[in-house]
N, C-alpha and C positions, 0 to 999 in steps of 0.2 A: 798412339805412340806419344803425340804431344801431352795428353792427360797423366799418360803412367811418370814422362818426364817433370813433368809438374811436379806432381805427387812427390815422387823424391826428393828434389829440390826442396820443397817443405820441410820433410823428413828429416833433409841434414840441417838445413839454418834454423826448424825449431829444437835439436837436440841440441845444438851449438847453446843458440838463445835459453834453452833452460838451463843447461849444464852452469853458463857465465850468473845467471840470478843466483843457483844454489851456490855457488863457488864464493859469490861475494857477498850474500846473506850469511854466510858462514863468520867470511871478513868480520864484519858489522859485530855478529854477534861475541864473538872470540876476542874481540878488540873491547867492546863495554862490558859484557858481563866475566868476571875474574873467574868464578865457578863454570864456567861451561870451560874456559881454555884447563880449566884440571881433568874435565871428565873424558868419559870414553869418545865422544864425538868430537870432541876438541882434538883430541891425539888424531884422529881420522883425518878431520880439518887439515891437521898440519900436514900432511904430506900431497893434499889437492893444488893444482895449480893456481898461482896468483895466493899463496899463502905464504908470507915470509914473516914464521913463527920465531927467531933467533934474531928481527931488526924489532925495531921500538912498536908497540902494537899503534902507535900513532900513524905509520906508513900503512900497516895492514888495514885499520880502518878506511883512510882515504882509499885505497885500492878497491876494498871492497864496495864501496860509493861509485868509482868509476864503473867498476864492474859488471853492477847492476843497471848503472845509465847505458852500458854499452849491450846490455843481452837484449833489450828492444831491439838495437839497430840487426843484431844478428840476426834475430825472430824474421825480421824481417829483408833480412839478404839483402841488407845496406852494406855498400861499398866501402863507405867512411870506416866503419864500425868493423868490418875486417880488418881493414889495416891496421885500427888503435891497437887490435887485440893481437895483430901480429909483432909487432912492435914492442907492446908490453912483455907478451912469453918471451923471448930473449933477454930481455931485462929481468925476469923472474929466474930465468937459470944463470944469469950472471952471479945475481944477487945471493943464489941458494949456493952457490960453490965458494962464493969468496965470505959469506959469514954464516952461513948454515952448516955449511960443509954435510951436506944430508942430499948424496947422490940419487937418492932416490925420488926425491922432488922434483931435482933438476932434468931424471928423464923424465918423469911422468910429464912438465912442461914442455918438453923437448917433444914428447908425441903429440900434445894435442897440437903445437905449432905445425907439425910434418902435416900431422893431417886436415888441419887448416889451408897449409898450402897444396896441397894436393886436391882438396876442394874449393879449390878459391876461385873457379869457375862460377859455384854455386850462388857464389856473393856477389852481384852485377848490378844488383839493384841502384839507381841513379839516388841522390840525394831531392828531397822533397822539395817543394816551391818554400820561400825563406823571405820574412821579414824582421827586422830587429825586434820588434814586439818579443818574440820570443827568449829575449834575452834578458826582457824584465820579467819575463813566465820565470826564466832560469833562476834569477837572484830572489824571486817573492817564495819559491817552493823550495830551492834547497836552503834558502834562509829560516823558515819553517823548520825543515831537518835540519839545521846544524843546532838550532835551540833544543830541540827535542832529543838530538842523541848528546849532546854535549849535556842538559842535564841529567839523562840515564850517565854517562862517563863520570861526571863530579860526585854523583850520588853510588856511585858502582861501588865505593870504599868507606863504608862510615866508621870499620873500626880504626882507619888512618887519619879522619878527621879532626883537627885540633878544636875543642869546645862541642859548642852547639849552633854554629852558625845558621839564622834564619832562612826561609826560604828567599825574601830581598837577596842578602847577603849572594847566597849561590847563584842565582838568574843574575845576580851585577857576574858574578867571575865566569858564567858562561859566556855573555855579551862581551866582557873584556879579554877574555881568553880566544874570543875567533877573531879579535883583533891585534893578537899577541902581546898583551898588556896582563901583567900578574892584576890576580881578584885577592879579595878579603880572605877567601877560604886559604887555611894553612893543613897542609896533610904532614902526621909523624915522619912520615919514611920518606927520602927524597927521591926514591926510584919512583912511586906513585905519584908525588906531587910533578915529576917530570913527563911521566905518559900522562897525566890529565892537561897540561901545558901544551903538550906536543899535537894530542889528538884535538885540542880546539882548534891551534893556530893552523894544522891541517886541514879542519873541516871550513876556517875560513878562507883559508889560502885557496880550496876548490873549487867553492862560492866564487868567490872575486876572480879569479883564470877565466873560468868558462864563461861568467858571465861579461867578463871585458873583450875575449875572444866572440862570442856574439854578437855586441856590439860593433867590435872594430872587424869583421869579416864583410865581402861584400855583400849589398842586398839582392837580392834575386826575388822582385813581390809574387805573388800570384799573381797568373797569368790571367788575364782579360781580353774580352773580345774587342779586338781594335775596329778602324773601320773596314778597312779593305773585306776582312772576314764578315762582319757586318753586312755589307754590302751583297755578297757572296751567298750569305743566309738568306738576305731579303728575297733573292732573284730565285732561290730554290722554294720558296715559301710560293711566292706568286705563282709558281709552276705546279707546283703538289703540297699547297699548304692546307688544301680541303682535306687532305688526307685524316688531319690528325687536330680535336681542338687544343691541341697545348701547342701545337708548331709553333704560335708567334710567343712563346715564352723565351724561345731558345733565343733568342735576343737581349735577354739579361745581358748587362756588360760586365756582369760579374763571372758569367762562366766562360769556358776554356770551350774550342772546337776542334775535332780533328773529322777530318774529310776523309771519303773512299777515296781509293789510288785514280779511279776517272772523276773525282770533281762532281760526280752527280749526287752524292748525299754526303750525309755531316749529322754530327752528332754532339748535344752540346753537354758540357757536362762542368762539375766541381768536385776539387779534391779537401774533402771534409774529413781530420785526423785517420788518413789514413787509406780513408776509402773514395773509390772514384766515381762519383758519384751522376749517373744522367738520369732524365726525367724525362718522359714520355718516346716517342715512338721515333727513328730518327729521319731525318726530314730528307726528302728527294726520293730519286725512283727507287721505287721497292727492287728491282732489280740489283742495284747499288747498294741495298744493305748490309748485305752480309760482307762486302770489301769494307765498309764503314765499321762494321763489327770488329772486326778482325782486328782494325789499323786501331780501333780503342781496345782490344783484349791486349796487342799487344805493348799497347802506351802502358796499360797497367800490370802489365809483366816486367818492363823497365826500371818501371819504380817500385815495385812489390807493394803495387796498393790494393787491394780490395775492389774486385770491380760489381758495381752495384746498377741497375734501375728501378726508378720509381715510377708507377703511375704508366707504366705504357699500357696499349690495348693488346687485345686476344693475340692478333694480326703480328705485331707486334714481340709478343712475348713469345709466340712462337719462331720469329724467328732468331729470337736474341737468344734462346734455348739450344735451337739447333747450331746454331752459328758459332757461339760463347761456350757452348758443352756446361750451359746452365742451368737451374731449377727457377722455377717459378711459381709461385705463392698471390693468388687473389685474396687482396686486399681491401678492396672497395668499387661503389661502380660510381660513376658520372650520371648526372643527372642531366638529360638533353631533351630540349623542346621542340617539338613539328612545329612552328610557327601560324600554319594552315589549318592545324587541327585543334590550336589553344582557342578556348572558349570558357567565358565566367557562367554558363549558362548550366544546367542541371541540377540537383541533390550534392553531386559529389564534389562542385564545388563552392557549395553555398558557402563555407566560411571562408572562401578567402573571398568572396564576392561581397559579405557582409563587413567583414576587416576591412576591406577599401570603401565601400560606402561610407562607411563609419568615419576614416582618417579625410576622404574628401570633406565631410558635411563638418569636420574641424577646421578645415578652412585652410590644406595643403595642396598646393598646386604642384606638377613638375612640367620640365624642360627635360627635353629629348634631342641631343645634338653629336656631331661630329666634333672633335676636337678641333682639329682643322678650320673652322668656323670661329672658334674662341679667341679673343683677344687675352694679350700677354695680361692685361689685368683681371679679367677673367678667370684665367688658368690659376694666378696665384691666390684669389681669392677663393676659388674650388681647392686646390692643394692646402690651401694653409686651415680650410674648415676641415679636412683629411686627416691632416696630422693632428689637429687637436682633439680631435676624437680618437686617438689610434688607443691609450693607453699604455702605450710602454716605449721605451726609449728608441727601443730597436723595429725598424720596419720587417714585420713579417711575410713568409713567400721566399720560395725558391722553386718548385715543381712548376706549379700552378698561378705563379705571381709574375706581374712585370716589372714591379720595382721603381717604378716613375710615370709621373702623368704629365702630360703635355708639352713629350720631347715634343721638335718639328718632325720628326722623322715619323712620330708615332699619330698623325693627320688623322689615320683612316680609324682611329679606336673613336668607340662611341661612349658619351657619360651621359646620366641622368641623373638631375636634379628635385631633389624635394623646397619646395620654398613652402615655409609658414610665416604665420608674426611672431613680431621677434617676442623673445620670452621676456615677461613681465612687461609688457606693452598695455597698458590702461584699453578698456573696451576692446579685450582680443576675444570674450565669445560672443560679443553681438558684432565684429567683423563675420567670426566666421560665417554668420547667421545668412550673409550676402555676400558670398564671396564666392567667384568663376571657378571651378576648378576642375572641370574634368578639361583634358588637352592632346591635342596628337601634333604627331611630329611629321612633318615635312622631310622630304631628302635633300634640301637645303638648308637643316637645321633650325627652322622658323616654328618655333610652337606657337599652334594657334589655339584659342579657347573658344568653348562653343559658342558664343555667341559671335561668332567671326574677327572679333577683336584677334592682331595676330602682334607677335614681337619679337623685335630683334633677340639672339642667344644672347648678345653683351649684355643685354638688360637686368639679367637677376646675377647675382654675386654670392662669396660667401660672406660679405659681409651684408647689406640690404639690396632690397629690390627696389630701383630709381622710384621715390613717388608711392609706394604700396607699405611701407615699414616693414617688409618679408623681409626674412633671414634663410640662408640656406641653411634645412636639418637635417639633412642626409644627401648620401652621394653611389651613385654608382659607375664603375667603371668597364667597359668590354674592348676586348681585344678582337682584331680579324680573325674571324677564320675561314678559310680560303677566301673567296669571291661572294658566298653570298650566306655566311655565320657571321655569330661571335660569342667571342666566349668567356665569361663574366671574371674579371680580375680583381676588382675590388669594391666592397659592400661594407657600409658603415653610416652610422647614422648620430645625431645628436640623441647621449643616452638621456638627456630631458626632455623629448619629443617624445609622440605617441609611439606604442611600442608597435602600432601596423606598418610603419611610415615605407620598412622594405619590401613587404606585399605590394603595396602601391607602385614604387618603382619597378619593379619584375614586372607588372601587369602593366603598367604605363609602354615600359620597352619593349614588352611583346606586343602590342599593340600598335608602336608606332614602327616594328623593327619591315613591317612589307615598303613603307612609304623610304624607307633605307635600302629595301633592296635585301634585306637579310630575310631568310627562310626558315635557317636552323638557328636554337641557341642552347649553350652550355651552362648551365648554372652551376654548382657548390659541386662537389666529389664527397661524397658519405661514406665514412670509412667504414669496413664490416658493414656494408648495407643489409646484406643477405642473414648475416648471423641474426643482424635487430630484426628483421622482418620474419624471421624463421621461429625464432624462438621466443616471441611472444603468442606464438599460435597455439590453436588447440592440438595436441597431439607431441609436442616439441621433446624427444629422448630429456634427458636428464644432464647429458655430455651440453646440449647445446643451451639448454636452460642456466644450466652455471657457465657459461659463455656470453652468454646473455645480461646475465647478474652482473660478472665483471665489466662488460663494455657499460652498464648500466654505472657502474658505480665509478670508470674512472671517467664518464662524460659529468662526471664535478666538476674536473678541470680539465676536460679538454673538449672541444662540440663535436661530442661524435655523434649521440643520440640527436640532439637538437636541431644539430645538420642535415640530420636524415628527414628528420621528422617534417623540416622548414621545405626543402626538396620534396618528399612527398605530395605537397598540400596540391602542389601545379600539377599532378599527375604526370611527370615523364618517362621521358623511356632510358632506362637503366642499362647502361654501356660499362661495363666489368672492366676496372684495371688491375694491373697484376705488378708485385716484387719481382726483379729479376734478382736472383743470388749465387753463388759459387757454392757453397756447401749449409748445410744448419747452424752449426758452430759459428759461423758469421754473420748470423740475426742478430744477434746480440749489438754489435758492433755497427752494423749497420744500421739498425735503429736508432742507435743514439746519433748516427753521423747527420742522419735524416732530419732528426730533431733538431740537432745544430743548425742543419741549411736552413732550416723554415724556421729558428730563431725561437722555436719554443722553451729552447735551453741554449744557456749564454755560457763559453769558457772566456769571453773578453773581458779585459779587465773594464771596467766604469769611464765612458768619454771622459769625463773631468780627470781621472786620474791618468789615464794617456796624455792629454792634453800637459798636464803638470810636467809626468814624466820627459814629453816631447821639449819641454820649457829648460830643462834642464840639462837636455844633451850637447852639447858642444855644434857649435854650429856648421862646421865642418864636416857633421856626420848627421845634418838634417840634407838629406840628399830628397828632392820629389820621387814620388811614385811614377814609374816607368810606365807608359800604356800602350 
């Protein structure tokens, strides 16, 4: 019953939402180009609601711009977005009786309002999480569109054109036109030269409303995990954080939680254009989940978002399926280590045993420590050698990432260190020639080298090692999981360092992970593991060989293949995660929202130019972020 209700509810707010795009793509069109308002579709036009063909096509324009911004909100059974459109139909039958005098518009407007209000149940959805940002999104895009319909408008008429005025000439009378300033261009007929006047100052008059109304409305940020909730997570992690290795991710301060109705589980999640996004399996007693479910299916009922997961297990996906009345699609597996059973010794892993030998006898030692152990100049000297290897402005991770190292909070994560000498160091390979390096790690953080020589964790940095001229070239990071994991958050290395250096650290931290007390560990997630392993084999259909091809050709720019392949080499054992999704139709969307979280595609505008932007807002409406 709740499904079939669903379903309708769609049914009506997406024929609303399409009816409102064609309605004001019509607008738009009717209003620039002269020849379509003569022809057969134009005459059609005029009698569709929100077309007031008998007032200056410069109002029809602007409408038809609203029109189109408002049939999203309806698609999606936004509240706001009702209203506008109820508000407007009374003003379009006003408008059609007192200068159209064309009864027949006026009811055709007159029914879609009735039946607007008679479904206006349908339209409940809450308005989204809101920062002004949005309101420079507003003026950079419809700024965009008012250059580009404004010069389809100027250029709509060239047998009214007086001369031959240049392409300058016209872009100066668009630009001065959406600021209601006569341009250079003169048109014969002064009904023309008046709707190309009307229809700029319109399209800037739209621009500047909404986007001052953006700014001056209040902020509502995205919501964040505060402490209390913080707190709340921590205590359910310690209780059944073995469950799942991404539990300690849900600690991001960047995601939103919402709890089962008994406080035993939670689920952590972000709302990425549109869609509600969680990641991995939700945390507390599996009894408690499906309450947990429920209370996020229906958050994203509230707000008509797209309810999404990424990355949960089997366990997991089955019950978000039965629970959520959803599909689920495996995506990739997890790569997890017996700690008991890792070993450099056989054939099968002669190359990674050769790759470490190799990067030791260059003269790379590591460090194996708990956070917790690290002093504050330590940590900055690890984070700051981090960032400068990230390449890109943006820190990525949202599934799978924790997004910061060495809160206090975050004591019990373990990192490991690559130290070499520093790059262009005078006699660095007759160092390396004599230099200690193989090391294990203490569960007091103390690496000791084999010749019993042991040292403090403060001692090596990202900047040198006290006394030795080592530099740190790589870093790795691991998060808890439960009581006796963990599960790898972040791997990066000096890309002028040897290209083994993260063979070395996985092997070092498996290694040193029993003197920790850890048993199990999680490495890298490989997406499509099974397609790449399937379909380079002997035998492999034809379907999964061009499946194969593609994952092959878009691991240009994304590590899907490399990923797999770098996972492999340890020999693990392969833990299947799966998409959880609502219907096919919203792959599409949810893809790209995924993409968003994990920053692999940016819709922000460039720090520097926020920064600018924020420089120049009036100080009164630099309000802080709410946490």
């Amino acid at each position: 019953m709740r499904d079939r209700s669903r379903a309708s509810r769609s049914r009506v707010s997406t024929a609303a939402g399409y009816a409102a795009m064609a309605i004001g793509v019509l607008d738009i069109v009717r209003a620039v180009l002269p020849a379509f308002r003569r022809s057969r579709v134009g005459e059609i036009a005029g009698f569709l609601p929100g077309t007031f063909t008998s007032l200056a096509q410069a109002v029809s324009l602007v409408l038809g711009i609203l029109t189109v911004m408002l049939a999203h909100g309806l698609r999606r059974r936004k509240r706001r977005a009702w209203r506008a459109v109820v508000v407007l139909l009374p003003l379009s039958v006003l408008v059609e009786l007192l200068h159209s005098h064309r009864p027949l518009t006026a009811v055709l407007s007159t029914l879609v309002f009735v039946l607007l209000v008679i479904n206006r149940h349908e339209f409940d959805a809450l308005s989204d999480p809101r920062t002004r940002r949005r309101a420079l999104w507003n003026l950079l895009v419809l700024g965009v569109l008012d250059v580009g319909i404004g010069w389809a408008v100027v250029n709509a008429h060239p047998l009214m054109i007086v001369g031959d005025p240049g392409a300058g000439d016209r872009l100066q009378h668009v630009l001065l036109g959406l600021v209601g300033m006569e341009g250079p261009v003169d048109y014969s007929l002064e009904r023309t030269a008046d709707l190309v006047y009307y229809s700029l100052l319109g399209l800037g008059a739209l621009t500047a409303v909404t986007t001052l109304y953006l700014v001056l409305r209040p902020e509502r940020p995205v919501a964040e995990l505060d402490p209390e909730q913080e707190e709340t997570v921590r205590e359910l992690l310690a209780r059944h954080g073995a469950r799942d290795s991404l539990g300690y991710f849900a600690l991001r301060r960047d995601k939103s939680v919402v709890f089962s109705p008994t406080g035993k589980a939670v689920i952590a999640y972000r709302v990425v254009s549109g869609v509600m996004l969680a990641s991995g399996d939700p945390i507390g007693d599996v009894e408690a989940w499906p309450g947990a479910i429920r209370r996020f299916m229906e958050e994203a009922e509230r707000h008509a978002w797209v309810p999404a997961v990424i990355g949960c297990s089997e366990t997991g996906g089955e019950v978000w399926t039965r629970e959520g009345r959803l599909s689920a699609l495996e995506i990739g597996d997890e790569a997890v280590i017996d700690v008991a059973a890792f070993t450099l010794e056989g054939r099968t892993m002669r190359n990674v045993r050769q790759m470490v030998n190799r990067v030791e006898r260059a003269g790379y030692t590591c460090l194996v420590r708990r956070v917790g152990d690290l002093d504050e100049a330590e940590k900055d000297r690890i984070r700051h050698a981090a960032d400068s290897w990230r390449g890109t402005d943006t820190e990525r991770g949202f599934s799978m990432a924790l997004g910061r190292f060495g809160d206090p909070a975050d004591a019990g994560c373990v990192v490991v260190t690559a130290h070499g000498p520093a790059r262009g160091a005078p006699g660095t390979a007759k160092a390396a020639k004599t230099m200690k390096t193989a090391t294990t790690a203490t569960a007091t953080g103390v690496a000791e080298t084999t010749d019993g020589e042991s040292g403090a964790g403060g001692e090596s940095g990202a900047g040198h090692r006290a006394g030795t001229g080592e530099e740190i070239r790589a870093v790795l990071h691991f998060v808890p999981w439960g009581t006796d994991g963990m599960s790898l958050d972040l791997m990066r290395r000096d890309h002028a360092a040897d290209p083994g250096l993260n063979d070395l650290l996985i092997v070092k931290a498996l290694q040193a992970a029993p003197a920790l007390g850890v048993s199990v560990v999680s490495l890298n997630f490989a997406m499509f593991r099974a397609a790449l392993a399937r379909g380079e084999r002997l035998g492999a259909g034809p379907i999964l060989r061009a499946w194969y091809g593609v994952l092959v050709f878009l691991s240009r720019w994304f590590q899907i293949e490399s990923l797999y392949r770098f996972n492999a080499k340890f020999r693990p054992l392969w833990k299947p995660r799966f998409l959880v999704y609502p219907t096919a139709r919203d792959l599409p969307r949810i893809g790209v929202s995924a993409l968003q979280a994990e920053a692999f595609i940016s819709l922000r505008l460039p720090e520097i130019v926020s920064r600018r932007v924020r420089a120049l807002r009036p100080a009164c409406l630099r309000t802080s972020r709410i946490r």
